[in-house]
Backbone bond lengths (Angstrom), bond angles and torsions (degrees), N, CA, C in turn:
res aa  C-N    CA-C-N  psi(-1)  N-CA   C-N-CA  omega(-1)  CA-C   N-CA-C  phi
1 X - - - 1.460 - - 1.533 109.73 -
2 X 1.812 116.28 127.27 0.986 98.61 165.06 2.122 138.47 -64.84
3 X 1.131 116.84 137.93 1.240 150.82 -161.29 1.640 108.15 -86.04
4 X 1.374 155.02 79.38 1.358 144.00 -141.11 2.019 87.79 -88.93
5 X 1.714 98.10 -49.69 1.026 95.24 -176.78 1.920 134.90 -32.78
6 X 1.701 89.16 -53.98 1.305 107.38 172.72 1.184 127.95 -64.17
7 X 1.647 121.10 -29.46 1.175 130.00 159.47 1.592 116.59 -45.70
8 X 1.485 109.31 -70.04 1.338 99.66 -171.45 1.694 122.26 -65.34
9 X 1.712 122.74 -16.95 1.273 118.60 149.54 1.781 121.44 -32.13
10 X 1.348 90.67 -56.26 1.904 107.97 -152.27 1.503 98.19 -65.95
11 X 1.852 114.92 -25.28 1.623 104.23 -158.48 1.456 89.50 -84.55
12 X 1.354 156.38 -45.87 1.516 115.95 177.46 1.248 138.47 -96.08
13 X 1.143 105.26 43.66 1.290 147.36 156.51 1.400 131.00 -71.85
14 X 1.537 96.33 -77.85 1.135 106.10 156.47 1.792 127.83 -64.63
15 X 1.170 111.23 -40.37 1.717 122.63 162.60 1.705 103.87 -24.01
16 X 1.624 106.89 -63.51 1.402 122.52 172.28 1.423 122.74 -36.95
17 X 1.067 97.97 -50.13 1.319 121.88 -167.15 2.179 101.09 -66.68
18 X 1.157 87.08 -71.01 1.658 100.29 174.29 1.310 101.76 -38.71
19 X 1.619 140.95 -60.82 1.347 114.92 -170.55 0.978 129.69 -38.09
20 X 1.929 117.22 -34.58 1.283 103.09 -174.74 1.287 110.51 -96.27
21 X 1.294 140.46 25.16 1.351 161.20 170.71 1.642 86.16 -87.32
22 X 1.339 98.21 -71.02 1.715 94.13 -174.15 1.970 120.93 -48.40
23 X 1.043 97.05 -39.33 1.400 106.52 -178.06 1.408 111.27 -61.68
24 X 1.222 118.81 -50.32 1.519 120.33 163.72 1.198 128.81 -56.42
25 X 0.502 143.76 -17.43 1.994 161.95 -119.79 1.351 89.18 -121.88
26 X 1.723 109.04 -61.71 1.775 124.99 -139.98 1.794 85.03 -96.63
27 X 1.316 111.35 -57.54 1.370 107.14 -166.65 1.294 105.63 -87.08
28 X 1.129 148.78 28.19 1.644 168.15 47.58 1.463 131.28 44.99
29 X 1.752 79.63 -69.74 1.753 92.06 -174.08 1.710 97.58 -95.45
30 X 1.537 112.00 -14.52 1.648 102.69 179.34 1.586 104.59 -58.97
31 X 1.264 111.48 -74.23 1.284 129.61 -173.32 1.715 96.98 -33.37
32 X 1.234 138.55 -45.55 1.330 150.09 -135.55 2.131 95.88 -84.35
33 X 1.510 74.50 -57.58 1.700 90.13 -162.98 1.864 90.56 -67.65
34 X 1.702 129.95 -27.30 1.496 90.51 172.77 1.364 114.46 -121.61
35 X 1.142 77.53 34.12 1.999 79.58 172.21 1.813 93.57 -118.16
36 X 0.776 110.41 -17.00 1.816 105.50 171.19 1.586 112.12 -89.20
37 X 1.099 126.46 -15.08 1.438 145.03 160.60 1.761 125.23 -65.92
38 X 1.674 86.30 -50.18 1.679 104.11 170.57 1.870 89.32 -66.25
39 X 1.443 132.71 -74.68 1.500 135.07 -167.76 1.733 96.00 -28.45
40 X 1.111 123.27 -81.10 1.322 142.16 -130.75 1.771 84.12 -63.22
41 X 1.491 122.55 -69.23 1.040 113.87 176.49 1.570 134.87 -52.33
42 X 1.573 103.07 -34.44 1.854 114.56 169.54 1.963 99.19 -48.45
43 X 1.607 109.00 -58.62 1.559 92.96 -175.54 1.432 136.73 -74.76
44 X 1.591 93.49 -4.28 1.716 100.70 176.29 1.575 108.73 -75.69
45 X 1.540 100.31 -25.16 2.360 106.77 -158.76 1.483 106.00 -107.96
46 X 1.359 99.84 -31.63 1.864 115.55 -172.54 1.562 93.24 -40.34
47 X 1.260 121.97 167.62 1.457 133.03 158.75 1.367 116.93 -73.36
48 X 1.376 129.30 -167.77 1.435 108.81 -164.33 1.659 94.48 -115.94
49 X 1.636 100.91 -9.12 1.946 97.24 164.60 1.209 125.86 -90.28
50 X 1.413 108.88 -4.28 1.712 85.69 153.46 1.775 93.67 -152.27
51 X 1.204 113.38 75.80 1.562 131.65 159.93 1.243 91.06 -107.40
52 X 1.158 109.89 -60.27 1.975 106.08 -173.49 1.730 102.14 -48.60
53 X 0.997 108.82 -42.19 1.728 104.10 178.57 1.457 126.88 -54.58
54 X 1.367 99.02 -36.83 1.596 114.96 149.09 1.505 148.90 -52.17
55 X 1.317 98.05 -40.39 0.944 116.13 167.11 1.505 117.11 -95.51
56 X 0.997 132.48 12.51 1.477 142.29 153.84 1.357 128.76 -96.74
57 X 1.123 93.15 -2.91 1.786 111.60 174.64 1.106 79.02 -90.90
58 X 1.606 143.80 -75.80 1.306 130.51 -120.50 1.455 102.44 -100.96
59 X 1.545 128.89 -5.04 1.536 127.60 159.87 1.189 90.65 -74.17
60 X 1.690 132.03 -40.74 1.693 89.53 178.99 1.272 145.47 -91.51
61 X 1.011 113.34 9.37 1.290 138.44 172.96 1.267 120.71 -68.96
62 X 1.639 88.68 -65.35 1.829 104.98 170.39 1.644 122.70 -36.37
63 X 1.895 91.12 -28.22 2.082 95.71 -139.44 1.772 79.91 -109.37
64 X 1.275 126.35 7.25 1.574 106.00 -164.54 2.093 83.43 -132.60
65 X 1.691 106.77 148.24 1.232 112.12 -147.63 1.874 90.98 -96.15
66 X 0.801 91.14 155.60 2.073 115.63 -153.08 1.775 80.11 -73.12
67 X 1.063 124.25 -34.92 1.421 100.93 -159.58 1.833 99.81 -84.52
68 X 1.221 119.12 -12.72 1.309 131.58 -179.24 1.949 109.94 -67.69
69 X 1.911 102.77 -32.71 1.106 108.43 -162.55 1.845 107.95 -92.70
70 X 1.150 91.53 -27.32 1.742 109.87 -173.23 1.485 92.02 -81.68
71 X 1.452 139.04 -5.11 1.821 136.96 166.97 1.454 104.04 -90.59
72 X 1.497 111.05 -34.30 1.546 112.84 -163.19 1.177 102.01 -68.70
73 X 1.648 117.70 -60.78 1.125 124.49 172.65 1.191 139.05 -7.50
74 X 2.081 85.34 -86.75 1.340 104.00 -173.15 1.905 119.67 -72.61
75 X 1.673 129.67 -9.92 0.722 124.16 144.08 1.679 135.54 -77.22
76 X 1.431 115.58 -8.36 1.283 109.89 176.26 1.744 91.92 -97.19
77 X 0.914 154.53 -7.40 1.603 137.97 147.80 1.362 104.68 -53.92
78 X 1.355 127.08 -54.87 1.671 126.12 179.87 1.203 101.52 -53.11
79 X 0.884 142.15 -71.10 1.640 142.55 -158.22 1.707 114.70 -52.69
80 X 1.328 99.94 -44.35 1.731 105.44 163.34 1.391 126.87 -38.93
81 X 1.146 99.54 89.89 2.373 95.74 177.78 1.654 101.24 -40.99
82 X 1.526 85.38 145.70 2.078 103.86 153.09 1.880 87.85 51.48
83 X 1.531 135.00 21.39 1.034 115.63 177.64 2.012 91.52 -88.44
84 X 1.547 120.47 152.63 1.628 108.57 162.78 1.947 100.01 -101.86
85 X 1.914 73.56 158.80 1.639 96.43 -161.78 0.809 117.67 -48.79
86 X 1.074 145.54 135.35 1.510 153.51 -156.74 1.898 89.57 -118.43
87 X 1.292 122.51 96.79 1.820 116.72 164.98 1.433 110.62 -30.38
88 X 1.351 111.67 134.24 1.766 120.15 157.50 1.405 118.24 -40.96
89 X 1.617 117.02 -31.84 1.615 105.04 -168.55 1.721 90.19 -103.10
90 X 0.988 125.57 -16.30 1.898 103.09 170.20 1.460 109.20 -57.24
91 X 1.570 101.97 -59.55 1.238 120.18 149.81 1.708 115.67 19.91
92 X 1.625 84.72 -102.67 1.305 124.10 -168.49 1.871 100.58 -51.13
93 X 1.519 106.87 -60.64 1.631 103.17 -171.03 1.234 112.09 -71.58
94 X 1.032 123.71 -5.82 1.817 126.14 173.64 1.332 109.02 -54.29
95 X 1.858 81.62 -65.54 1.900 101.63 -168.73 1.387 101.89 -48.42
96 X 1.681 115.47 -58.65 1.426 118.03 -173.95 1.523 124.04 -40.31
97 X 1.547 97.83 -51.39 1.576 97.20 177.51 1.448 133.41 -73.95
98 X 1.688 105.46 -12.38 1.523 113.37 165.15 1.468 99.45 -79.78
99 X 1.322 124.56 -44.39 1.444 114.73 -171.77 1.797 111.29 -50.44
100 X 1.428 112.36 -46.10 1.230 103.94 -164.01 1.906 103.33 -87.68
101 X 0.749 122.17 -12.41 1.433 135.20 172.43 1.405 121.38 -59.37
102 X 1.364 109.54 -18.95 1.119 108.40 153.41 1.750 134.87 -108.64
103 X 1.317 96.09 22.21 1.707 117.26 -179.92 1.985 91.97 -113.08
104 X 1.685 112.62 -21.85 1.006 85.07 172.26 1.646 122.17 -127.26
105 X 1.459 119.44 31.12 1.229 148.85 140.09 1.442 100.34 -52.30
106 X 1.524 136.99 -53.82 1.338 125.42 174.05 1.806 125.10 -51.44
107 X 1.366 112.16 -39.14 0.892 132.85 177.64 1.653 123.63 -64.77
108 X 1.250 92.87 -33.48 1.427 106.30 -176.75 1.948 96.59 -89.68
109 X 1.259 99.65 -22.04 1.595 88.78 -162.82 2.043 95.09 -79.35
110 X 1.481 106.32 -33.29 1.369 112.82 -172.62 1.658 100.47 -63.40
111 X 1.039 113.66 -43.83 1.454 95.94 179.01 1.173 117.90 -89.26
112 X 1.334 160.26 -25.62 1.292 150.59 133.86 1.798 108.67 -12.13
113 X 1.896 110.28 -58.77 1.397 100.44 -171.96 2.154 108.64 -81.72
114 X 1.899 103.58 21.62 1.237 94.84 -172.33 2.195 87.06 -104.41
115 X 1.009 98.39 22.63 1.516 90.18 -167.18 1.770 105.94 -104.21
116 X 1.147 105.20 106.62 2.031 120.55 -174.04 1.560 85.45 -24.70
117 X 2.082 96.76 141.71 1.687 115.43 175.56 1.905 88.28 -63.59
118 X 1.545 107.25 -35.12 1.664 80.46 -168.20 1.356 133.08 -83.12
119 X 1.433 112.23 16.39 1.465 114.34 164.65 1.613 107.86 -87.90
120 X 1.219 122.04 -14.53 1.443 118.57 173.21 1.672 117.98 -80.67
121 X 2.085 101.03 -30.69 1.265 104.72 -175.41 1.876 107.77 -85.17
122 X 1.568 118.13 -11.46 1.007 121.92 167.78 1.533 132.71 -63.51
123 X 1.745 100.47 -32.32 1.361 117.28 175.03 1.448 103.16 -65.65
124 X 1.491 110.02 -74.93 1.728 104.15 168.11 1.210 131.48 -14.33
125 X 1.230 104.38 -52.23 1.478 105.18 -179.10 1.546 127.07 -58.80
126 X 1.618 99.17 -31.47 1.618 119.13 -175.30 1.773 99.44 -102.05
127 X 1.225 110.82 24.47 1.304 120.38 160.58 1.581 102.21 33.15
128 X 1.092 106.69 76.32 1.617 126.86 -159.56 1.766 105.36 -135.08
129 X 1.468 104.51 94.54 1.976 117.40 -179.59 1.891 94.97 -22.54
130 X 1.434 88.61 152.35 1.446 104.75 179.12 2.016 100.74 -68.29
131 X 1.473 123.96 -36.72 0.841 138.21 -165.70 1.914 110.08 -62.20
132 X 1.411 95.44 -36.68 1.449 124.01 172.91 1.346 125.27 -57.84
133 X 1.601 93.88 -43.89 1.555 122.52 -166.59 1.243 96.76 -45.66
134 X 1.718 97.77 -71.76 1.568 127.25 -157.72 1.492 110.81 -52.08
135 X 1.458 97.22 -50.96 1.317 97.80 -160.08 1.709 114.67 -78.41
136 X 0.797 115.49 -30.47 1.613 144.57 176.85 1.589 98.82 -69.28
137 X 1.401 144.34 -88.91 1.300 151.42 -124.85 1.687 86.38 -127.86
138 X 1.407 127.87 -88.15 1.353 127.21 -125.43 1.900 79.10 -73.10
139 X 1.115 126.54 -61.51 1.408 132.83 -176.83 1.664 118.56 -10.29
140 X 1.361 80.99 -79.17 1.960 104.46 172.97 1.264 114.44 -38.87
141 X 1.260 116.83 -51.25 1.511 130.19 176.67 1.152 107.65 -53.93
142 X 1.170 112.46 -70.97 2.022 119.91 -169.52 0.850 106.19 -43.29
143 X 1.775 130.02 -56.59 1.385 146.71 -165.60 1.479 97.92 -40.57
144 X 1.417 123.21 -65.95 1.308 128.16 -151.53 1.469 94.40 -78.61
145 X 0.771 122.92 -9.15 1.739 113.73 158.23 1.812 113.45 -86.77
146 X 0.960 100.51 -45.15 1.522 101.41 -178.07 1.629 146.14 -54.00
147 X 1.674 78.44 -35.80 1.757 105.56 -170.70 1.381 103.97 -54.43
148 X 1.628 125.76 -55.33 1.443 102.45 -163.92 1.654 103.93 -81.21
149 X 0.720 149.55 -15.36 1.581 144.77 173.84 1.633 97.80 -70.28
150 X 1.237 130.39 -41.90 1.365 131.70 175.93 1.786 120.22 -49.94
151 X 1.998 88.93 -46.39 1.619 110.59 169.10 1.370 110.82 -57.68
152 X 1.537 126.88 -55.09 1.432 133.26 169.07 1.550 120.13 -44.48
153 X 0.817 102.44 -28.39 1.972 110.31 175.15 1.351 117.97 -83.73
154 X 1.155 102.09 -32.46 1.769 125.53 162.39 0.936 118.13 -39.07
155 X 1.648 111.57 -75.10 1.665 133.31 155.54 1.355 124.30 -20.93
156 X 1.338 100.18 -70.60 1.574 109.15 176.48 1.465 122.92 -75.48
157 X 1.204 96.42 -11.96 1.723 91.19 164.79 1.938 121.23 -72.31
158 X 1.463 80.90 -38.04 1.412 121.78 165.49 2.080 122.28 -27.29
159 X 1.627 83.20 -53.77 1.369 105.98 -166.24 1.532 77.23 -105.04
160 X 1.210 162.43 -44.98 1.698 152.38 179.85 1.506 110.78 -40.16
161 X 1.875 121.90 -29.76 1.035 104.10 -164.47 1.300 132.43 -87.21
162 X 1.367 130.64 23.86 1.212 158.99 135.54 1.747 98.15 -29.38
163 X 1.097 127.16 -63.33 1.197 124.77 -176.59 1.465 131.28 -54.31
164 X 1.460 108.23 -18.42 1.314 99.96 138.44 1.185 164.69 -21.45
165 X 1.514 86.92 -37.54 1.863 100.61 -172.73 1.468 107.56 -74.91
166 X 1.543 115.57 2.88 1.437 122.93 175.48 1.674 107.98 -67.06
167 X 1.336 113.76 -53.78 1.567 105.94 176.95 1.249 102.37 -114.34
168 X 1.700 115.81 75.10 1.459 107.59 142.02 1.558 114.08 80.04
169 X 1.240 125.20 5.01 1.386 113.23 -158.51 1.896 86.14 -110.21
170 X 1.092 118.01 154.11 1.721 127.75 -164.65 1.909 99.14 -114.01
171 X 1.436 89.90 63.95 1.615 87.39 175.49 1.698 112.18 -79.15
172 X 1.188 112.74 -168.70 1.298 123.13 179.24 1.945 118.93 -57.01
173 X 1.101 119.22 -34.17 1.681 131.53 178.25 1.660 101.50 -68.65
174 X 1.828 93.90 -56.49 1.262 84.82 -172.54 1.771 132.16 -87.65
175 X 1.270 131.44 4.97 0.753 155.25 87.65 2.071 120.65 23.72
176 X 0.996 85.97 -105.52 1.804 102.97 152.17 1.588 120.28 -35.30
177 X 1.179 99.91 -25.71 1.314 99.25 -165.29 1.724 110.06 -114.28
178 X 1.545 111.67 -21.49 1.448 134.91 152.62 1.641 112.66 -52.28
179 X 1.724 110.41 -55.96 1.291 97.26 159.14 0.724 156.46 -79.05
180 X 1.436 124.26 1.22 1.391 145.14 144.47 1.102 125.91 -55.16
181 X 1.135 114.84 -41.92 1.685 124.61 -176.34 1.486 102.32 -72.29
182 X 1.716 118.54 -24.06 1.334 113.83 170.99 1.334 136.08 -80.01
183 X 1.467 93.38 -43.00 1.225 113.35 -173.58 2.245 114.84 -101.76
184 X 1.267 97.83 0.40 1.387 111.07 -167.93 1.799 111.52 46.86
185 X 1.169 112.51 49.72 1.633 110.04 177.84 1.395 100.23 -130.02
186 X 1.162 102.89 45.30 1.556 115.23 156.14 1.611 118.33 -6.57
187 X 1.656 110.91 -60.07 0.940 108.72 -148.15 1.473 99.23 -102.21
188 X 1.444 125.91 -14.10 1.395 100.27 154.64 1.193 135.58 -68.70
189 X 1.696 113.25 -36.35 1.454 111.78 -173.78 1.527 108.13 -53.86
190 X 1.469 110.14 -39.50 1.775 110.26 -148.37 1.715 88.72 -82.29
191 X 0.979 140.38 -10.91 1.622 139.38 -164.59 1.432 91.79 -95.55
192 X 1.467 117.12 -47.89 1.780 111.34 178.42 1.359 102.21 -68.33
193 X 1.371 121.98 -48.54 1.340 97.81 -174.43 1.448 124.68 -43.54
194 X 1.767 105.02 -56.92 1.332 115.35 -165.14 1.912 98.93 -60.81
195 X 1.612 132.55 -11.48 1.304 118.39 -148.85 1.751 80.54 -103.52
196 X 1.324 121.75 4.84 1.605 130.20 172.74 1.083 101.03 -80.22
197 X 1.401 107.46 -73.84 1.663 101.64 -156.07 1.346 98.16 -62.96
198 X 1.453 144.47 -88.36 1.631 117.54 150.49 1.232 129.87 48.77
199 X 1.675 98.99 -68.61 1.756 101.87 175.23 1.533 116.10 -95.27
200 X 1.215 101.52 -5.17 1.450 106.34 166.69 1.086 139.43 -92.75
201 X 1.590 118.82 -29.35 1.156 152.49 -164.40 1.720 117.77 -82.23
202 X 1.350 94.09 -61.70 1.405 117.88 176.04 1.803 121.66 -59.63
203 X 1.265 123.26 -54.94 1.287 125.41 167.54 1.430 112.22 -52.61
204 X 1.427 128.47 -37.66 1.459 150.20 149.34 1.486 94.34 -27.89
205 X 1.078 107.55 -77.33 1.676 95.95 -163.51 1.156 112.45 -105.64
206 X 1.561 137.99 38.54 1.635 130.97 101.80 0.746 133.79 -76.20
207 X 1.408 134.38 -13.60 1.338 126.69 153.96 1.940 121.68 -63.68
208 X 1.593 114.09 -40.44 1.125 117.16 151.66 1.563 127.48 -43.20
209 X 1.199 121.43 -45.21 1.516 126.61 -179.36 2.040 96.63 -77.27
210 X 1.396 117.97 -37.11 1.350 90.65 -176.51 1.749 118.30 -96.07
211 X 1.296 123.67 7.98 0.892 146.86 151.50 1.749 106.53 -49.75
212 X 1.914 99.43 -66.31 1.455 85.02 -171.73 1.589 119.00 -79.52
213 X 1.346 122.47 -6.61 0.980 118.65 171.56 1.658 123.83 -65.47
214 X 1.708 105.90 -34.91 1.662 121.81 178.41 1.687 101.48 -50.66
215 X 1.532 108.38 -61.98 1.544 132.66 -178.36 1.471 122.21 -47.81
216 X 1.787 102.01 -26.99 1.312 101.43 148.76 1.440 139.83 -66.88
217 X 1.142 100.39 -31.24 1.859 110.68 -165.67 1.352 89.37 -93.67
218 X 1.271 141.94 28.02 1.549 143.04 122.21 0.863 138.50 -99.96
């Protein structure tokens, strides 16, 4: 039976809990969006002896499961002598944002290769630095293809941070799930939790869908 009492315990609790859900999330997808930007461009310019090297980092990354990488991690920093502590949630949003950085290195690379050969052969012509190119013409372009798939990675990174609770970090699930184990009201904490992400999640991705709809009608 729901419990009102227990409810209003669990919500700042859980509130607590969500910041560092939130903290990951935001400083997550920062790291994500330019370190998947740096990828996408490293495999288009890199040479072709060590592009493949590049791109073998990022099949493995891609192909091996985030909660596997956020253990490796955060115990191979522990294991290092005279190394200082590195927090579970730096930790945690590092891994996250390299993890997803390379789901959105694809994204960035699809729209870069969605941008007409003749805006590249136009730059040439106006004898315009490669440095120029990008940033000026081919950039702008890609972007407006990119953003909402970029927003979607957001999301789901969003909903990934549950995986945390692997090294120690007191996100929003676990949290919920601390007070339960205390208080046995299981079923309020985990219903607020889920009625969080919910309220977080969702406005997130209508604004993503009307974003990409604007980005169309250009």
């Amino acid at each position: 039976m729901w419990n009102w009492e227990f409810a209003a315990e669990a919500l700042p609790i859980l509130l607590r809990g969500f910041v560092n859900t939130l903290i990951a999330t935001v400083v997550g997808t920062a790291i994500a969006v330019v370190l998947g930007l740096i990828l996408a461009v490293a495999i288009r310019g890199l040479p072709r002896w060590i592009n493949w090297l590049v791109r073998l980092i990022v099949a493995f990354i891609r192909n091996t499961p985030l909660v596997v990488q956020l253990l490796f991690v955060y115990y191979a920093f522990s294991d290092i002598p005279g190394l200082v502590d590195v927090p579970a949630l730096v930790i945690g949003f590092i891994v996250i944002g390299i993890h997803y950085s390379t789901y959105m290195s694809e994204s960035y690379r699809a729209g870069i290769d969605a941008v007409p050969p003749g805006q590249f052969e136009a730059a040439t012509a106006l004898s315009l630095p490669p440095v120029r190119t990008f940033t000026a013409i081919v950039l702008p372009q890609a972007l407006r293809a990119t953003i909402p798939s970029l927003g979607n990675y957001a999301v789901a990174m969003f909903k990934d941070t549950p995986f945390l609770f692997a090294i120690s970090v007191v996100e929003l699930v676990t949290a919920a799930k601390e007070f339960g184990g205390s208080t046995f009201a299981y079923t309020e904490a985990f219903t607020l939790a889920g009625i969080i992400f919910l309220a977080a999640s969702y406005p997130t991705s209508l604004l993503i869908q009307r974003l990409d709809r604007r980005l169309a009608t250009y």
